[in-house]
Residue frames as a rotation matrix with the C-alpha (Angstrom) as fourth column:
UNK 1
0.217 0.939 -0.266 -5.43
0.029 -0.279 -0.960 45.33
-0.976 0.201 -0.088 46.31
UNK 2
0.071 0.038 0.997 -6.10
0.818 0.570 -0.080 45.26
-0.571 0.821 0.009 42.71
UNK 3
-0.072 0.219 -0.973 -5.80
-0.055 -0.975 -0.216 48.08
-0.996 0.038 0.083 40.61
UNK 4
0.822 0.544 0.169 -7.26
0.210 -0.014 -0.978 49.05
-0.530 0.839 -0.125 37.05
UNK 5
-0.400 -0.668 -0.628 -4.46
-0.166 -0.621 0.766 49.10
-0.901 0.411 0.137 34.18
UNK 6
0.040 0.726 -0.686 -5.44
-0.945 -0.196 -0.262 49.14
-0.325 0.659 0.679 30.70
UNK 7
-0.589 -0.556 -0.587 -6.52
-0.613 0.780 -0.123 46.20
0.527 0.287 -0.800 29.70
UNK 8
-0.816 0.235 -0.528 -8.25
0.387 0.900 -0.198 44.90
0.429 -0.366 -0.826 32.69
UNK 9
0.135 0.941 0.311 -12.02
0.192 -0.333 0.923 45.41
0.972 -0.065 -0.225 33.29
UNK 10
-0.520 -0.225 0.824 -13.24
-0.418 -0.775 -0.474 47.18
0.745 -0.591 0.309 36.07
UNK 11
0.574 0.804 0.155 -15.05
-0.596 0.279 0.753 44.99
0.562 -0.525 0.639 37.81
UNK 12
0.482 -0.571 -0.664 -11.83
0.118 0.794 -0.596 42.87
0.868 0.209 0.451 38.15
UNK 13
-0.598 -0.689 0.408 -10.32
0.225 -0.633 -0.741 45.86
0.769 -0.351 0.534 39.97
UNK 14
0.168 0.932 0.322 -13.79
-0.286 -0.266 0.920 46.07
0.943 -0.247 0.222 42.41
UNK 15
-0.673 0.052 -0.738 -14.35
0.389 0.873 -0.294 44.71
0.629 -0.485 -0.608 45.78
UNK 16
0.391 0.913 0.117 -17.08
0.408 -0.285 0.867 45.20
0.825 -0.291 -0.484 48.28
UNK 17
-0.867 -0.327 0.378 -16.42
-0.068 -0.673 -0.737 47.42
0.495 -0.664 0.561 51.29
UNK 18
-0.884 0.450 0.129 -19.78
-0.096 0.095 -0.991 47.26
-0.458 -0.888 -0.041 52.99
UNK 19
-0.352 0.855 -0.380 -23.29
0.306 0.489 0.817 46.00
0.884 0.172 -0.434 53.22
UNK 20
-0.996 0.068 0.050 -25.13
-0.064 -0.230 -0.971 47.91
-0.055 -0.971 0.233 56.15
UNK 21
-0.297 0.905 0.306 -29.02
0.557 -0.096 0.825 47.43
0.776 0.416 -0.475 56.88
UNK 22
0.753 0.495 -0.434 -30.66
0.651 -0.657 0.380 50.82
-0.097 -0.568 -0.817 58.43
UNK 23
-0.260 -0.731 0.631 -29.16
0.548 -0.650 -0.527 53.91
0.795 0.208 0.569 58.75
UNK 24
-0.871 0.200 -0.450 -29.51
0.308 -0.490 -0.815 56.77
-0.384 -0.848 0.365 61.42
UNK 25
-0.546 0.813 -0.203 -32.48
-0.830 -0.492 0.263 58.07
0.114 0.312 0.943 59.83
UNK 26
-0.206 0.390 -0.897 -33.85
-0.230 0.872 0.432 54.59
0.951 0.295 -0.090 60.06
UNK 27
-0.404 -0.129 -0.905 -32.91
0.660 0.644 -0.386 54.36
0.633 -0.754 -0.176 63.57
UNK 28
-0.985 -0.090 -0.147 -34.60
0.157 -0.818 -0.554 57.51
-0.071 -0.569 0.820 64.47
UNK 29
-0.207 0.901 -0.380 -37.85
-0.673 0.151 0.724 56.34
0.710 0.406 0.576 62.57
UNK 30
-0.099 0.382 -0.919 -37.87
0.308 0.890 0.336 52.66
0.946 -0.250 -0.206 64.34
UNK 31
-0.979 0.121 -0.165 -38.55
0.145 -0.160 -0.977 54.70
-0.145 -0.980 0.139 68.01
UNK 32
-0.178 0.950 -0.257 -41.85
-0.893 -0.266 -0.362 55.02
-0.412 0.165 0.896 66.87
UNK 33
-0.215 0.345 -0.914 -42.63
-0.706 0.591 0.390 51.56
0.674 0.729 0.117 65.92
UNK 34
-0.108 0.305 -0.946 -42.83
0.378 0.893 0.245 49.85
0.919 -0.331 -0.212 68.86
UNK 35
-0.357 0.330 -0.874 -43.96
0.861 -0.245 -0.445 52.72
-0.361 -0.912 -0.197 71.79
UNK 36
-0.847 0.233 -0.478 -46.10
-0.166 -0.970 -0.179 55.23
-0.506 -0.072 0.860 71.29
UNK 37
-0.533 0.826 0.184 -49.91
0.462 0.103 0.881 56.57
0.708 0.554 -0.437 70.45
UNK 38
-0.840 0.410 0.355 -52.67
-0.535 -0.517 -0.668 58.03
-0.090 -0.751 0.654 72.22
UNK 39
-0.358 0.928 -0.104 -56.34
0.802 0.248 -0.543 57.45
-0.478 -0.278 -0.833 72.93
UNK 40
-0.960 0.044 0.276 -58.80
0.001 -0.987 0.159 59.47
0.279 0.152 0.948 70.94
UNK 41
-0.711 0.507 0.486 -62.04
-0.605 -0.794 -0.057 60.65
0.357 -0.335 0.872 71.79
UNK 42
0.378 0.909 -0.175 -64.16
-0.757 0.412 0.508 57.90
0.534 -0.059 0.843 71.15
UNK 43
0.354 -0.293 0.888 -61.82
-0.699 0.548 0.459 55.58
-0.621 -0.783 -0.011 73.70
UNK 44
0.986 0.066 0.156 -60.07
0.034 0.825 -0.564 53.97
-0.166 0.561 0.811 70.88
UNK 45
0.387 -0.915 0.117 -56.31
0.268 0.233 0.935 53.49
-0.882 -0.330 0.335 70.72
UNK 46
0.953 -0.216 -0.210 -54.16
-0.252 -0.187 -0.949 55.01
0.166 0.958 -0.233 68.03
UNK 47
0.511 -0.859 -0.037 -50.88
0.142 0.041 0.989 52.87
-0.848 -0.511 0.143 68.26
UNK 48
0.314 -0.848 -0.427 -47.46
-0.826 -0.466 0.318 54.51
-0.469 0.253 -0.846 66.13
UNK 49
-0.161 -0.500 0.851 -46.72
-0.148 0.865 0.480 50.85
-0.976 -0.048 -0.213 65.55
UNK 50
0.450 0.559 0.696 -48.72
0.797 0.100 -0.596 50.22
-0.403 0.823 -0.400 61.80
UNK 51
0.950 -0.230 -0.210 -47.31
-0.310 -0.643 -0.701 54.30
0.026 0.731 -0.682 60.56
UNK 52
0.773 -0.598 -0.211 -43.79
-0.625 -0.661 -0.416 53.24
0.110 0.453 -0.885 61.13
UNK 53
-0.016 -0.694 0.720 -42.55
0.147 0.710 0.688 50.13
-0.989 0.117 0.091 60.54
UNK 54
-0.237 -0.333 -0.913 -41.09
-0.940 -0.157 0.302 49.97
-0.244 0.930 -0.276 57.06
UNK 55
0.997 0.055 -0.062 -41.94
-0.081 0.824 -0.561 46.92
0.020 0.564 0.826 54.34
UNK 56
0.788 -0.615 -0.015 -38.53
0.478 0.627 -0.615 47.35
0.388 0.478 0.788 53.94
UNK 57
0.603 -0.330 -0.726 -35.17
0.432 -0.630 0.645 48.58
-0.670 -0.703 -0.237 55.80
UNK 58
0.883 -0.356 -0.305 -32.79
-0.462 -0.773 -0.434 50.73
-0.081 0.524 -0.848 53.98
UNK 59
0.652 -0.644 0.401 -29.82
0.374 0.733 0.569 49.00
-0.660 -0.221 0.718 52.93
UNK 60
0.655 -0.493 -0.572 -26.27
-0.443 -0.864 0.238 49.89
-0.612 0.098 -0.785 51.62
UNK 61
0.652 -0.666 0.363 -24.16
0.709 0.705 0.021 48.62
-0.270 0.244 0.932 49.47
UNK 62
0.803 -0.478 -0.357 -20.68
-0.120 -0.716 0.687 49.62
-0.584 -0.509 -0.632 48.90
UNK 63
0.627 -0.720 0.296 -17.60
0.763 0.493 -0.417 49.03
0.154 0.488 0.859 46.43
UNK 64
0.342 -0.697 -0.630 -14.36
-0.227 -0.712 0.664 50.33
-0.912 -0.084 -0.402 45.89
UNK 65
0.793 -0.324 0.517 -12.70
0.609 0.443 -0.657 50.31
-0.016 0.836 0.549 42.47
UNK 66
0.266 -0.741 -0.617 -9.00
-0.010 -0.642 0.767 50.88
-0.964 -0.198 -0.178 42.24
UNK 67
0.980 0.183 0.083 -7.90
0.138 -0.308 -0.941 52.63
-0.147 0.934 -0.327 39.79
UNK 68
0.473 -0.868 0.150 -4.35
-0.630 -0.452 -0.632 53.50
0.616 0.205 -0.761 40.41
UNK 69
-0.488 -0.153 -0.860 -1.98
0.792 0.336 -0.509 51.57
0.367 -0.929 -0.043 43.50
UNK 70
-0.828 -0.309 -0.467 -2.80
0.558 -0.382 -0.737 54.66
0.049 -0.871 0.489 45.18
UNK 71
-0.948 0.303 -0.100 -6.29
-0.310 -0.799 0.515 55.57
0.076 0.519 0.852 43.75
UNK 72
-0.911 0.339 0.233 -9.51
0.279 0.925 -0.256 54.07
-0.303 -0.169 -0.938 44.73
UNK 73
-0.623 0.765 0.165 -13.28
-0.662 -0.628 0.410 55.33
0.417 0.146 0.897 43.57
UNK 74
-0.798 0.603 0.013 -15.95
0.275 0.383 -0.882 54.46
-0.537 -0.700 -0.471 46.41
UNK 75
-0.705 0.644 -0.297 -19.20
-0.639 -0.396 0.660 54.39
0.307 0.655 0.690 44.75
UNK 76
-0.869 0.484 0.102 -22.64
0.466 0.871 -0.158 52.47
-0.165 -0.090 -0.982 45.99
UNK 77
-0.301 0.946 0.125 -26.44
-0.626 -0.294 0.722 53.22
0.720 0.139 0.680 46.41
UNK 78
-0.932 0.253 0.258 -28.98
-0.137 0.413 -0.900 52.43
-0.334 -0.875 -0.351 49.30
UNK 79
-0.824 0.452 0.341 -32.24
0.500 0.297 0.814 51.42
0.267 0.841 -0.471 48.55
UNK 80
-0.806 0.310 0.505 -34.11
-0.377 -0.926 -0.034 53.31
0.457 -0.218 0.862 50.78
UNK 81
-0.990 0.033 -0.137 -37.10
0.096 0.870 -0.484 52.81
0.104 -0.492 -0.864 52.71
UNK 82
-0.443 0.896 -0.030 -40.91
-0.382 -0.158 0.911 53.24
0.811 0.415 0.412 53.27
UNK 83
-0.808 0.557 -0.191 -43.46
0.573 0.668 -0.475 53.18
-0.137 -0.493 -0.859 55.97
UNK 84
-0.029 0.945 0.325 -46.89
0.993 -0.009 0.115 54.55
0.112 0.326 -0.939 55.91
UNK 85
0.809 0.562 0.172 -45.81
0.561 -0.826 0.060 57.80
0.176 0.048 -0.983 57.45
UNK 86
0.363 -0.887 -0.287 -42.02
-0.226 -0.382 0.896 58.10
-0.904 -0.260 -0.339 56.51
UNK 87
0.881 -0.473 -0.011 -39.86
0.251 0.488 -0.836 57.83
0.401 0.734 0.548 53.27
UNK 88
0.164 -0.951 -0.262 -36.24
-0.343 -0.304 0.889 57.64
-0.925 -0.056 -0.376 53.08
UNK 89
0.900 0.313 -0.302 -35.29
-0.372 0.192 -0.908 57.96
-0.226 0.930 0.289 49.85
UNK 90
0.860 -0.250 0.445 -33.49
0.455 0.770 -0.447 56.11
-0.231 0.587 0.776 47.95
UNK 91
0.506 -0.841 -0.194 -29.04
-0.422 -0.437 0.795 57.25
-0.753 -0.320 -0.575 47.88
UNK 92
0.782 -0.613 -0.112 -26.16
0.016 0.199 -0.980 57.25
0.623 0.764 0.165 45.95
UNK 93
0.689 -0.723 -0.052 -22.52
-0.382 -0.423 0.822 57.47
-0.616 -0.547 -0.567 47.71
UNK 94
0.738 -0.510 0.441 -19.60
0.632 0.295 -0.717 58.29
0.236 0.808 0.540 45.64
UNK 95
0.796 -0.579 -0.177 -15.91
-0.268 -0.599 0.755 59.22
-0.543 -0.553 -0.632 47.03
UNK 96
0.842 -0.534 -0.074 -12.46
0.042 0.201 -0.979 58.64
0.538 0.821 0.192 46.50
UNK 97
0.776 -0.597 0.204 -9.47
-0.227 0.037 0.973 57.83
-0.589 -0.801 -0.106 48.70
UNK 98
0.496 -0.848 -0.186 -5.65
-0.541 -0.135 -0.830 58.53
0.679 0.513 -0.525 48.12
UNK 99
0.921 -0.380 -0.085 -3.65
0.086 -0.015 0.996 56.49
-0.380 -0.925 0.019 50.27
UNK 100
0.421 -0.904 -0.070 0.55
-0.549 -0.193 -0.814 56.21
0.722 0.381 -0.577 50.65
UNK 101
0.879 -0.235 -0.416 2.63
0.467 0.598 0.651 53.61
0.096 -0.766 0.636 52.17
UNK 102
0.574 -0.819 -0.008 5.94
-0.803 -0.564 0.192 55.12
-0.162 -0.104 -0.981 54.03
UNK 103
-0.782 -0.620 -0.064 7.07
-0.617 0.785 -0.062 51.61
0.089 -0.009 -0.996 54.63
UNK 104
-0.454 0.615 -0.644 5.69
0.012 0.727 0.686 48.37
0.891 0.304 -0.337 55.32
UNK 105
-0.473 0.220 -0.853 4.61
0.881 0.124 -0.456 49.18
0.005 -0.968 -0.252 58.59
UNK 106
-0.211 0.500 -0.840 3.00
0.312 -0.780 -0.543 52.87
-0.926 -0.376 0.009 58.57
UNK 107
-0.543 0.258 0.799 0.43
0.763 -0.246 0.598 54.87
0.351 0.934 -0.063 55.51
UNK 108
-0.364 0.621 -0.694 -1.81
-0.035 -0.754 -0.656 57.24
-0.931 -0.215 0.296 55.42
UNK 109
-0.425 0.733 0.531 -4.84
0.901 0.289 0.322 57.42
0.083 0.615 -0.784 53.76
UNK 110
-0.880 0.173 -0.442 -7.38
-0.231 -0.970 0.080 60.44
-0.415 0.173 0.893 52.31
UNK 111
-0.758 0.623 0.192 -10.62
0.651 0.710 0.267 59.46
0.030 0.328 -0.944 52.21
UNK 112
-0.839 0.330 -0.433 -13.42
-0.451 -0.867 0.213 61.72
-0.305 0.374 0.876 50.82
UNK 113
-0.768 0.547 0.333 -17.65
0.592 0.409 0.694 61.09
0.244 0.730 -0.638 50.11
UNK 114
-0.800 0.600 -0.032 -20.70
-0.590 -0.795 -0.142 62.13
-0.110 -0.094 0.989 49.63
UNK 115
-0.759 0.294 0.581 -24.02
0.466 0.868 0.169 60.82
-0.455 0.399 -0.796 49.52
UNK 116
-0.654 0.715 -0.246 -26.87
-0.642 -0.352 0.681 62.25
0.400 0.603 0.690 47.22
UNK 117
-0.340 0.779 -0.527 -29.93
-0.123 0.519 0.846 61.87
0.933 0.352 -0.081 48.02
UNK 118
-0.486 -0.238 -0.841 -31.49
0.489 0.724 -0.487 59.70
0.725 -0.648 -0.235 51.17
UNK 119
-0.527 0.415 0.741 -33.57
-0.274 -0.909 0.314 61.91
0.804 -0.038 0.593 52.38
UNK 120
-0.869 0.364 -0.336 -35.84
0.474 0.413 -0.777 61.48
-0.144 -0.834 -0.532 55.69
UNK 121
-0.838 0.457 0.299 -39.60
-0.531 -0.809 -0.250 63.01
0.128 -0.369 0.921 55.04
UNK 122
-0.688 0.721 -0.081 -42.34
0.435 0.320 -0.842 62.49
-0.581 -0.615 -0.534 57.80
UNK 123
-0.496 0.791 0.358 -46.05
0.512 -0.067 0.857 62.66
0.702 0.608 -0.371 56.28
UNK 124
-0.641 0.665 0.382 -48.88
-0.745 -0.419 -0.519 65.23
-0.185 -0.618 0.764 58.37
UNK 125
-0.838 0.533 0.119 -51.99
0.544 0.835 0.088 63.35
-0.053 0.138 -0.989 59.48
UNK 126
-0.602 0.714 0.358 -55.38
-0.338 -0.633 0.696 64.64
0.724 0.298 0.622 59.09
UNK 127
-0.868 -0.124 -0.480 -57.32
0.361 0.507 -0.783 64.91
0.340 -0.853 -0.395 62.46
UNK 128
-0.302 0.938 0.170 -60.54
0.083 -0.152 0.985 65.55
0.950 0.312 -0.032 63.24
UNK 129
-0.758 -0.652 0.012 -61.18
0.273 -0.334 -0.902 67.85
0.593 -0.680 0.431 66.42
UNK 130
-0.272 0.921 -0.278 -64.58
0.962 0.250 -0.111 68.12
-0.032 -0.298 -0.954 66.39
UNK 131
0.678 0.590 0.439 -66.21
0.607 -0.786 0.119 71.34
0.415 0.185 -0.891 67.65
UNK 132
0.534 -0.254 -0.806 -63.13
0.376 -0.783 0.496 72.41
-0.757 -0.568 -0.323 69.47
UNK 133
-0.208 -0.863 -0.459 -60.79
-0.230 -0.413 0.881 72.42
-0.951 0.289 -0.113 65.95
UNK 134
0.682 0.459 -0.570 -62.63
-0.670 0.079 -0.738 70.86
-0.294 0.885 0.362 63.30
UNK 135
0.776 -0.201 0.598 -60.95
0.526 0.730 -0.437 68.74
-0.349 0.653 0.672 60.62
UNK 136
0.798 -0.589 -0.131 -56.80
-0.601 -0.759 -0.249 69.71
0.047 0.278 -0.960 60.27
UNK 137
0.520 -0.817 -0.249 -53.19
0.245 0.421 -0.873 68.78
0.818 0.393 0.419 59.57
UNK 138
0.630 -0.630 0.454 -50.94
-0.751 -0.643 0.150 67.88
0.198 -0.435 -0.878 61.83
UNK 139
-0.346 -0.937 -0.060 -47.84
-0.785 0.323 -0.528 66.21
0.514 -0.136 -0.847 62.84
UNK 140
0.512 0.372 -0.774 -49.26
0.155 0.847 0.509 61.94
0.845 -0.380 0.376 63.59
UNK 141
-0.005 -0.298 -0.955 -46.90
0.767 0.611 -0.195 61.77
0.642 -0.733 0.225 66.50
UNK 142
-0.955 -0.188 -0.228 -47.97
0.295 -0.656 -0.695 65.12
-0.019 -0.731 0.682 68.17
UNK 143
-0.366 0.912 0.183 -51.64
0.176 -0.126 0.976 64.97
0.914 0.390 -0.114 67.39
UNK 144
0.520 0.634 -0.572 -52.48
0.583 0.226 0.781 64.52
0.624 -0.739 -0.252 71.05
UNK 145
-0.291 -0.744 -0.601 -50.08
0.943 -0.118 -0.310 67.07
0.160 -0.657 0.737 72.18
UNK 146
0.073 0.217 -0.973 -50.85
0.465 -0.871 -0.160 70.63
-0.882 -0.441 -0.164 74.12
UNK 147
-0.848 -0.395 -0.353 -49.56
0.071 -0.745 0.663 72.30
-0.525 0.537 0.660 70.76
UNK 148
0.076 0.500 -0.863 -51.77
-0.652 -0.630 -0.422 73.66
-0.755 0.595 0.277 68.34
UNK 149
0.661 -0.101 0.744 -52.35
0.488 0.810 -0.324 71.15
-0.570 0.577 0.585 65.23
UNK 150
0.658 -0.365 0.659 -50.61
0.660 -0.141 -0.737 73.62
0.362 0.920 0.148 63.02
UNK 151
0.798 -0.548 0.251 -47.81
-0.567 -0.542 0.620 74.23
-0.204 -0.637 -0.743 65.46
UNK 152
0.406 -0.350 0.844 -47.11
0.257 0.930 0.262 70.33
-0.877 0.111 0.468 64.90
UNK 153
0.902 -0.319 0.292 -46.50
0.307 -0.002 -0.952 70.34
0.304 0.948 0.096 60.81
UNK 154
0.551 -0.818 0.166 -42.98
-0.632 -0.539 -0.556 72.19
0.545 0.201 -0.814 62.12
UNK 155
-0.198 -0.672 0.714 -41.43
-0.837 0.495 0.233 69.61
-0.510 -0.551 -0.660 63.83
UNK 156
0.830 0.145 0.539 -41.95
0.048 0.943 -0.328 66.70
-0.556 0.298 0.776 60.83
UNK 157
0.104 -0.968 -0.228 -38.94
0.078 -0.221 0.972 65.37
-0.991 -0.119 0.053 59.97
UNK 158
0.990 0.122 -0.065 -37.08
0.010 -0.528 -0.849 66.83
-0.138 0.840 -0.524 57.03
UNK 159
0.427 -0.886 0.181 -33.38
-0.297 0.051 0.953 65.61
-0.854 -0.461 -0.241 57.33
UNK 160
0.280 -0.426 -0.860 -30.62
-0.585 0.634 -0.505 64.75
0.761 0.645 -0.071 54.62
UNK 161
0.899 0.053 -0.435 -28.79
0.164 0.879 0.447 61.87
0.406 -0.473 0.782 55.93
UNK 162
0.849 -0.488 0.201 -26.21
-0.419 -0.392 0.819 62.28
-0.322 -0.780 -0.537 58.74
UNK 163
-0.328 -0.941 0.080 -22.55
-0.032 0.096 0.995 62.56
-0.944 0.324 -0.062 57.38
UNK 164
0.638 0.770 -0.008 -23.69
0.017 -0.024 -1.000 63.22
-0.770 0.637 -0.028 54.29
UNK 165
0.578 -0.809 0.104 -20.39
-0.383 -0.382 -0.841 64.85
0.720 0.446 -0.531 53.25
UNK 166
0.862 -0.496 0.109 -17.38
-0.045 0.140 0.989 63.04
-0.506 -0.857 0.098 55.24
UNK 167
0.560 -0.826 0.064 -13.55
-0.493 -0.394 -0.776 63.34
0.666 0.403 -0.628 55.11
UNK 168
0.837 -0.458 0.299 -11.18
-0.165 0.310 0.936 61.35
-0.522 -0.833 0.184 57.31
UNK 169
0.350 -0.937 -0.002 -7.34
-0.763 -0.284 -0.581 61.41
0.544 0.205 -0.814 57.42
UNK 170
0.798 0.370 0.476 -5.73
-0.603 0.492 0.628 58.28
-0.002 -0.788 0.616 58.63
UNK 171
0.010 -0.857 -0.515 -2.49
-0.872 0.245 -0.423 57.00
0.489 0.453 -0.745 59.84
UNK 172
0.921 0.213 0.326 -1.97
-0.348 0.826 0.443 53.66
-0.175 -0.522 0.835 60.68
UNK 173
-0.292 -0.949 -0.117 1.52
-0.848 0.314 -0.428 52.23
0.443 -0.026 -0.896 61.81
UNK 174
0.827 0.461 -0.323 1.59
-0.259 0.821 0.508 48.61
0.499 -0.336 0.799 62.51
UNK 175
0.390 -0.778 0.492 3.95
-0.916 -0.273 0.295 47.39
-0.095 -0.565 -0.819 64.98
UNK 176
0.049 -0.552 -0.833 6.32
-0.596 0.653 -0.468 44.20
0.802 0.519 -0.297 65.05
């Protein structure tokens, strides 16, 4: 690997590390994009499919830039995502890993990020119960459920993104 010394630009010292499209929050949105819905009153279909497909999937990019032999700064941004009744916003992710070689065969590594941002939040629909509930907010995929409409609104999702904060310790010995 390259590393920054003065003198050479940082981009020199760069390299990609990953490119991922979706994320778990993504993949917990896209059950709802191709089963589910109900029937409402007037015998018309409400299908899940139209609120939650995204225009676009979330996507990651990734670098590393070394800075030292043994210094690296992990740094990218996702772009986030959008469907009619979900955002994921839009991420940063910015870490830093120490590694050490013993020999040519065995290191260990210290790897450390975070991401900012990336949020998961579900939109309430507005439903229209007639004479038993009138016109209220609740949760699109529980509209047709036993609960109260404003039982629903607590169960829309509200999630940072899973591993948000990660750490891993890793030795690796290669063998002959």
């Amino acid at each position: 690997m390259q590393h920054c010394l003065a003198g050479d630009s940082l981009w020199d010292a760069t390299s990609l590390i990953e490119i991922k499209q979706g994320s778990e929050l993504s993949n917990k949105m896209r059950l709802y994009q191709g089963a589910g819905g109900y029937d409402l009153s007037g015998g018309s279909l409400v299908n899940f499919k139209a609120w939650y497909t995204p225009t676009f999937v979330d996507t990651r990019v990734t670098y590393m830039t070394q800075l030292h032999p043994k210094v690296g700064l992990i740094w990218g941004f996702s772009t986030g995502e959008n469907a009619q009744k979900y955002t994921v916003d839009p991420s940063m992710k910015l870490g830093l890993v120490f590694s050490h070689e013993f020999d040519k065969t065995s290191a260990l590594s210290l790897k450390g990020t975070t991401i900012l941002a990336g949020r998961l939040r579900e939109s309430a629909c507005t439903a229209n119960y007639g004479d038993i509930g009138g016109v209220q907010q609740v949760n699109c995929r529980m509209a047709a459920s036993a609960l109260a409409p404003s039982q629903t609104l607590q169960y829309l999702y509200n999630e940072k993104p899973y591993n948000f904060n990660t750490i891993l310790l890793q030795y690796t010995k290669n063998f002959d």
